[in-house]
N, C-alpha and C positions, 0 to 999 in steps of 0.2 A: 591282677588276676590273669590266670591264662589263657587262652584261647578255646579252651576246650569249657570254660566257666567255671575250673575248679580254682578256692581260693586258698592257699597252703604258708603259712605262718606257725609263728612261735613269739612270745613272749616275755622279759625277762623284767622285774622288778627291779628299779635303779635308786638310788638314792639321790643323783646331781645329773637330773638331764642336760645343765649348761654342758658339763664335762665329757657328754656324750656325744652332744652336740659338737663342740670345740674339735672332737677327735674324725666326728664327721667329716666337718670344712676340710680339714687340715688334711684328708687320706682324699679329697676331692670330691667329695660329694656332690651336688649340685640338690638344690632346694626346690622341691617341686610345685610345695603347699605351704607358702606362708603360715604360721600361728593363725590358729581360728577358734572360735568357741562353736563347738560340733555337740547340736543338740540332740538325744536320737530316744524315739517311740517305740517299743516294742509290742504289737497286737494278739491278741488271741480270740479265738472262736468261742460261741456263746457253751459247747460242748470243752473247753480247754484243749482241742485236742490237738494245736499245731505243737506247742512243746514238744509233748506225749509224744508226736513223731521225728521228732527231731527238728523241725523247722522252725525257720524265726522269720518272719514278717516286720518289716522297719520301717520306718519314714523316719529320714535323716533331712534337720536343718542344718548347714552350713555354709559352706563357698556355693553350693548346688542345692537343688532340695531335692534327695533320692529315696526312692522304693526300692527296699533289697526285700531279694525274698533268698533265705539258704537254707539249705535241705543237707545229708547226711551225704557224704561221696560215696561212690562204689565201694564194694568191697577191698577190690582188689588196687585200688589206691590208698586207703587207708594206714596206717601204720603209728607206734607210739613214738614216732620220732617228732611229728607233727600234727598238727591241727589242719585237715584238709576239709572243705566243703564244698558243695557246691553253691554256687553264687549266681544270681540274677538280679541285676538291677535297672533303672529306667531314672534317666533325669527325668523332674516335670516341673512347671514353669509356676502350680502354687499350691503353696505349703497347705494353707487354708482350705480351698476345695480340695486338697489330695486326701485330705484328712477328715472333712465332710462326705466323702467317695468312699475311704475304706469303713468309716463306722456306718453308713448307710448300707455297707453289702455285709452285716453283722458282726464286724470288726470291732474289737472296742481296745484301748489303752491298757495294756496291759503291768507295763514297769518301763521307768522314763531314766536316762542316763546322759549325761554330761560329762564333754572332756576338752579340753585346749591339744590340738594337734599340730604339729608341722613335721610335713613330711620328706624325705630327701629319697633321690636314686642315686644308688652307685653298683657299679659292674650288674645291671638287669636285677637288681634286688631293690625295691621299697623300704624305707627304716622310718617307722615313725614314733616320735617324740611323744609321749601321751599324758600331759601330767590332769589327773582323774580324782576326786574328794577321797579316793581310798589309797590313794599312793602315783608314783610316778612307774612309768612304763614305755619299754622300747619292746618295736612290735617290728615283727623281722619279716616282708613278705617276697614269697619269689614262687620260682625253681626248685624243689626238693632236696637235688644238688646243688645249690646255691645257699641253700639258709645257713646252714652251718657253718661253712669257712666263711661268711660276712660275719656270724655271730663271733665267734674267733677273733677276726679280725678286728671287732670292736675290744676284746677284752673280754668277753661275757663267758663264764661256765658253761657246756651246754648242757650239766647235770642241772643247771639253775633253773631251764627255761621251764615256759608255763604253756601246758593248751587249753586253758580254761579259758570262757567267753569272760566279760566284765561282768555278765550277771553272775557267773560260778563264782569270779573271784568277788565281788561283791558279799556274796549269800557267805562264802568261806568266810570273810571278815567279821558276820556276824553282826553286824548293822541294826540291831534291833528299833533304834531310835529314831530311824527313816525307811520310809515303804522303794523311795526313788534315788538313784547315783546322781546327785544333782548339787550344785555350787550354792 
């Protein structure tokens, strides 16, 4: 994320994240996030109406346990070349009362998702690994001017890439047979 808190990615469905992986090490990547099972809470208001405005409210278990909250970017950062938002989050030390905190202030579970991640930097760009119950995914974060020639450089189409959240690509899949993106 950048410093100004806006978070700016792309997405690209893989078939053999080993293979992705491999071309990582090999172009020098360096690993930033070990493999992890990344389990993450999406909440909503008793009126529904953080969606409604584009926001998403989280509590993320994994290597940390984090409160993101993201919101819609300005306008005039916006564009269809990417997926930008703005982003805020807070490590907190437990999961448990984080999560007694937010449904006590009218918070409640909204849609629950799970994924295995490991993440690498190379040249000031983010690539993570993401293999997810509905497919495998590499998630390309940076610079605006950076996602692309990394995408590139992996090999990736960038007529391929995706700026759907995992609930869009979820709900896209059509999932009928489970309410939550979960192992």
């Amino acid at each position: 994320m950048s410093e100004r808190g806006i978070e700016t990615e792309v997405k690209f469905r893989v078939r053999d994240l080993a293979a992705v992986r491999a071309t990582l090490i090999t172009t020098g990547a360096v690993v930033a996030q070990q493999r992890h099972l990344e389990r993450n809470i999406l909440f909503e208001d008793a009126e529904q109406s953080l969606r409604r405005r584009g926001l998403l409210l989280r509590l993320r278990d994994a290597l940390d346990t984090v409160v993101t909250l993201k919101a819609p970017a300005p306008p005039q950062i916006q564009t269809t070349q990417h997926k930008s938002r703005v982003e805020h989050e807070i490590i907190v030390s437990d999961y448990d009362a984080t999560l007694k905190i937010l449904t006590m202030l009218g918070y409640t579970p909204a849609w629950r998702y799970e994924k295995y991640r490991e993440s690498f930097h190379l040249d000031d760009v983010t690539i993570a690994l993401d293999h997810t119950p509905i497919g495998d995914f590499v998630e390309i974060e940076g610079q605006p001017a950076a996602i692309r020639p990394m995408a590139e450089q992996l090999g990736f189409d960038w007529a391929d890439r995706s700026l759907q959240t995992y609930r869009e690509l979820f709900e896209a899949a059509g999932w009928t047979d489970r309410t939550d993106m979960a192992f």
